[in-house]
N, C-alpha and C positions, 0 to 999 in steps of 0.2 A: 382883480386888483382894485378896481374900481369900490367894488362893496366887502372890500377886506377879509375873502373868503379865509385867508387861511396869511401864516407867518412862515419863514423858511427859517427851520433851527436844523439841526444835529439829532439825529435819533437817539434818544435818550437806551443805555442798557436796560436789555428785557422787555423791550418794547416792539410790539409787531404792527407794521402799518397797513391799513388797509389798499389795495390796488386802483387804479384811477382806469376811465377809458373815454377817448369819445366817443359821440353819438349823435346820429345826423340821420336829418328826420326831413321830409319833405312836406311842409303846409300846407293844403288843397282849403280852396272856396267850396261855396255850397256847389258850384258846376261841375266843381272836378280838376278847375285850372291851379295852376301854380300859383302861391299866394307869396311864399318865400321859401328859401332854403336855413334849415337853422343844425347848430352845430352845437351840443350840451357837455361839458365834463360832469361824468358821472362819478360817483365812491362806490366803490365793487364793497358792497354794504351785505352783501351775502356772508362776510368774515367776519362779522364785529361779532363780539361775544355776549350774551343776554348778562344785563346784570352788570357788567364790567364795563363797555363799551357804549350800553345803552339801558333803560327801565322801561320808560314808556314810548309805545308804537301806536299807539291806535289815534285816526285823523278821522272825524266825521264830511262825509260832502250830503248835499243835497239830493233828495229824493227826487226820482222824474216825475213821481206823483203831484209832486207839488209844485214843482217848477211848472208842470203842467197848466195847475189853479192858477199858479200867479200869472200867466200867460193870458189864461181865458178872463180873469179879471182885469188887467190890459186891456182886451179887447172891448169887455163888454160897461167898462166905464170910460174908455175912449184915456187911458191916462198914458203919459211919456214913458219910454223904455229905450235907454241907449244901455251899451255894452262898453269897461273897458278892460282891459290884458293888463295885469302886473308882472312888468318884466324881471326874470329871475328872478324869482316871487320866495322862492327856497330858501334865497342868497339873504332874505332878512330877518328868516330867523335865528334865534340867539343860541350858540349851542352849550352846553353847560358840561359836559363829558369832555375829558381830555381826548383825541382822537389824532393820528398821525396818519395821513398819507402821503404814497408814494407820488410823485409830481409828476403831473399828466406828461404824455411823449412832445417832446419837440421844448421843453419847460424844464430841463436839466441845469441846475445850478448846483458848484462845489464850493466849498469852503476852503480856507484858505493850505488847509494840511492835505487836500484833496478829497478831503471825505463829501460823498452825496449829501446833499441835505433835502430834509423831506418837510411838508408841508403841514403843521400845527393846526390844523381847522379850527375856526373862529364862528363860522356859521354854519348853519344845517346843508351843505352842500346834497344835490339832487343824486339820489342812489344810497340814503346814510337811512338804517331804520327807521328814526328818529326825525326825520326831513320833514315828512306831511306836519307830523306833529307839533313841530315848533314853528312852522311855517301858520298854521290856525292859532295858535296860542297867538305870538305875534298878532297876525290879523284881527282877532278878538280884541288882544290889548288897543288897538290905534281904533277900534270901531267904538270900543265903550268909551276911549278918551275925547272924540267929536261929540260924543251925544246919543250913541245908537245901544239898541238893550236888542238882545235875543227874541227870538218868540219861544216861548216856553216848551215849544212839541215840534221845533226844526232848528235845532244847534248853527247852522246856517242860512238861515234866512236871520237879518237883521230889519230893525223897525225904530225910525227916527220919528219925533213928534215936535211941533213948533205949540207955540203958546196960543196959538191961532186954531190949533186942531188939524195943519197941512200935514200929510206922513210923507216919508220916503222909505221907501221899501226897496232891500238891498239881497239879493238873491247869491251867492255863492258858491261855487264848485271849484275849489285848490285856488286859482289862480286868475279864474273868468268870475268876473262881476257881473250885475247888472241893478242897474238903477232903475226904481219905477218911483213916478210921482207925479203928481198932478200937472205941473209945469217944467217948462228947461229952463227956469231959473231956477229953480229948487235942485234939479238935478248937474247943474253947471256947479252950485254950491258945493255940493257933496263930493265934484270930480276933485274942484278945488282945495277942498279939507284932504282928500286923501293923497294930491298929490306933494304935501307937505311932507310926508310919510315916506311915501315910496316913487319910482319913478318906472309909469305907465302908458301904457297906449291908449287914446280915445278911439274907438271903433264907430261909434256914431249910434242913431238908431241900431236895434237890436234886428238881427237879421241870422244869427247865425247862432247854435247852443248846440256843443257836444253831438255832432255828428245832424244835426235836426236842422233842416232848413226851414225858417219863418217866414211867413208874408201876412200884410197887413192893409185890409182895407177899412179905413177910418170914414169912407163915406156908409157902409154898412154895419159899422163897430165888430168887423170880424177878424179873426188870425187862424191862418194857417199853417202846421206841422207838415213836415213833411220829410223822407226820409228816402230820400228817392237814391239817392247820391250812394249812401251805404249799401242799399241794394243791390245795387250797378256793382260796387266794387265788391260783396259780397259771391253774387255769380258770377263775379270773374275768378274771385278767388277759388273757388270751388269747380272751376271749368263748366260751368253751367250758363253762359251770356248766353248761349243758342237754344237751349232746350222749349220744348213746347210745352206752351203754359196749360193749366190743367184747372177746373173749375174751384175745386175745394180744396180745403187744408189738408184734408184727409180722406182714405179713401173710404165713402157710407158705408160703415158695421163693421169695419175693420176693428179686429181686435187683438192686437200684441201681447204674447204672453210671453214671459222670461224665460230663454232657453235654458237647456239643462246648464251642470253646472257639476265639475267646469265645462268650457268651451268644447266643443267637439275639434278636430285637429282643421275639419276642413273650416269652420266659421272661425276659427283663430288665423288660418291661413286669409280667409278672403278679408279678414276686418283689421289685418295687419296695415295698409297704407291706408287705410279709413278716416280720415280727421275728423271721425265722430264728436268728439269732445269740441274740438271747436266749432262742430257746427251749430254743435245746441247752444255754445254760448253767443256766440254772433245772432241766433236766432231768437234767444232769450232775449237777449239786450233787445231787439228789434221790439218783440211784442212789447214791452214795459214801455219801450217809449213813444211810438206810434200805430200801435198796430195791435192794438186789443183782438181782432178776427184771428191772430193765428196763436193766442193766449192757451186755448187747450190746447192743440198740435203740441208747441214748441213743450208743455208741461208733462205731454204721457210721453213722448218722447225723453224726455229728461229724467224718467224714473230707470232707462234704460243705460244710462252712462258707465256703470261698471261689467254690464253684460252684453253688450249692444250684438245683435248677430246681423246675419242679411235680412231677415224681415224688416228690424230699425233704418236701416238706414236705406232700404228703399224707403218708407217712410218717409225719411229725410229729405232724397230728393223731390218725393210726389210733393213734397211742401215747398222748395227750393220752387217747381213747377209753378204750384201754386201762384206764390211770390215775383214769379217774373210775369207773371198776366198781370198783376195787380199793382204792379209798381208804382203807379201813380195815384195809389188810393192816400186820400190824405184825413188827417184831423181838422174842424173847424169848430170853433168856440164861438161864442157871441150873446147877445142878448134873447132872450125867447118871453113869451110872454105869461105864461104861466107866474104866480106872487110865490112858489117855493123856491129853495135855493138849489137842490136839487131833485134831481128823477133817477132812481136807479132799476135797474131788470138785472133777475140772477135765476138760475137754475139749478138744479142738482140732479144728477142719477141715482138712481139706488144701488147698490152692491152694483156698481161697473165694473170694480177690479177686480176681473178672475182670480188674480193671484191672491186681496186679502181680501178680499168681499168686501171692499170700504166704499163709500158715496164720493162720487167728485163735484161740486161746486163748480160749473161754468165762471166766469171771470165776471167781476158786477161792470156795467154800463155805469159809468157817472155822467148827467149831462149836465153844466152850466144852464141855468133859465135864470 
């Protein structure tokens, strides 16, 4: 009511409205602990119709590649980095599509002949195809009206410039912010300009990004990633918190070849309660953001997603193994001294893959110096 999500009329003939529901979500610290309890009405946005209902869907966020740089460039120029949360961040975008839903439960209001009345949406309500979308347009629009321009090769990273040559640099992912800049006066500026706009939580110094816990020591100009927390809840998810860790990602010479096809009755039978598919995505996201060492693993594995049999997904666990020896391996950035900007290491196989005789590229090493 607050940000005028939506208006209560009469369902107009020949009109189908989309379904509502809520959705309650538990917020964990980087420890694990309870941070808050939050509670979202969503728009059951799986109904809308392409074309009629909506046009364009696609929202860009940030790369961990790069969130990565701005990270280690933090560290190793020693510059400020707080974080804040724009709250119901969805709720300001502008929605331009007529769109009708049904009014969430316990939210039943009638009209005066008795008839239900449903909900007009006015904003990009969270669950609407359309939501990311108009949620970044918005945020674009209020970031070029302070002062900030795009970087040309990250849709989401934004880049303020004073007359001085002072920057502020503004990093992005849907609804998490983060300010970096030379001073907290520059950065208290920028809390202040946006919260003219919108209305936000200040989190402080940065500590916390998409599952990644940060640490910072500013007597050494270094930070540290870390990703310990997701691990923890990933072997649990997988009944694996007890298992014995195991040296390597993989096991030396091992080489997986694609079962027949189809499936044999009995590797359909045993790959039936399998949550292969999510393992390789929990483990994918893992490598990309802190965890380059198990980059091939998680990748030959992932060539097996539509055929996975019991070879795979022991695989799977010998990595799971892996991963729980090694939990507390982290990333650190900083200054080195070497005058380049970077140092990379890359390797390649020759024909690895039995099946197409292709080369695989190990994963490049980027180091900050």
């Amino acid at each position: 009511m607050e940000n005028g999500t939506w208006r209560l009329v009469e369902l107009p003939h020949g009109r189908t409205p989309v379904g509502s529901r809520w959705v309650f979500h538990i917020k964990r610290t980087a420890d694990g602990s309870i941070e808050r309890y939050k509670a979202r009405l969503v728009a059951q946005g799986f109904s809308q119709r392409p074309g009629w209902d909506y046009v364009e869907s696609f929202a860009p966020t940030i790369r961990l590649s790069v969130a990565r740089a701005l990270f280690a460039l933090v560290a190793a120029d020693d510059l400020e980095c707080d974080s804040i949360d724009i709250t119901t961040a969805f709720l300001n975008g502008d929605l331009e599509e007529e769109i009708y839903m049904k009014p969430p439960e316990g939210y039943e209001q009638y009209s005066r002949d008795g008839h239900l009345l449903y909900c007009l949406l006015l904003k990009a309500l969270y669950g609407l195809k359309q939501g990311g979308r108009q949620w970044y347009l918005k945020l674009s629009e209020v970031m070029k009206e302070i002062g900030f321009r795009k970087v040309r090769s990250e849709p989401c990273v934004y880049l303020w410039e004073d007359s001085t040559g002072g920057k502020v640099i503004v990093p992005t992912y849907v609804d998490d912010c983060h300010i970096i800049g030379k001073t907290k006066e520059g950065i208290q500026h920028i809390k202040a300009e946006l919260q003219r706009h919108f209305k936000l939580r200040d989190l402080g110094p940065t500590s916390w990004f998409l599952g990644v816990d940060i640490k910072r020591n500013r007597s050494t100009h270094t930070i540290t990633l870390s990703q310990r927390q997701y691990i923890v809840d990933m072997l649990r998810d997988f009944g694996m918190e007890d298992c014995t860790p195991v040296k390597t990602p993989m096991v030396p010479g091992l080489r997986l070849e694609k079962p027949g096809s189809p499936l044999s009755a009995e590797e359909v039978e045993f790959m039936k309660d399998k949550p292969y598919l999510r393992a390789i995505g929990k483990l994918t996201w893992l490598a990309n953001g802190t965890r380059p060492d198990i980059a091939y693993a998680a990748g030959v594995l992932a060539r097996f997603n539509n055929c996975a049999g019991k070879a795979q997904w022991t695989a799977v666990k010998h990595l799971l193994r892996y991963i729980k020896g090694t939990m507390d391996y982290k990333l650190q950035y900083g200054p080195h001294p070497h005058p380049t900007a970077f140092t990379s290491f890359s390797d390649t196989d020759y024909a690895g893959d039995a099946d197409s005789a292709k080369s695989t590229m190990a994963p490049e090493w980027l180091l900050l110096t």
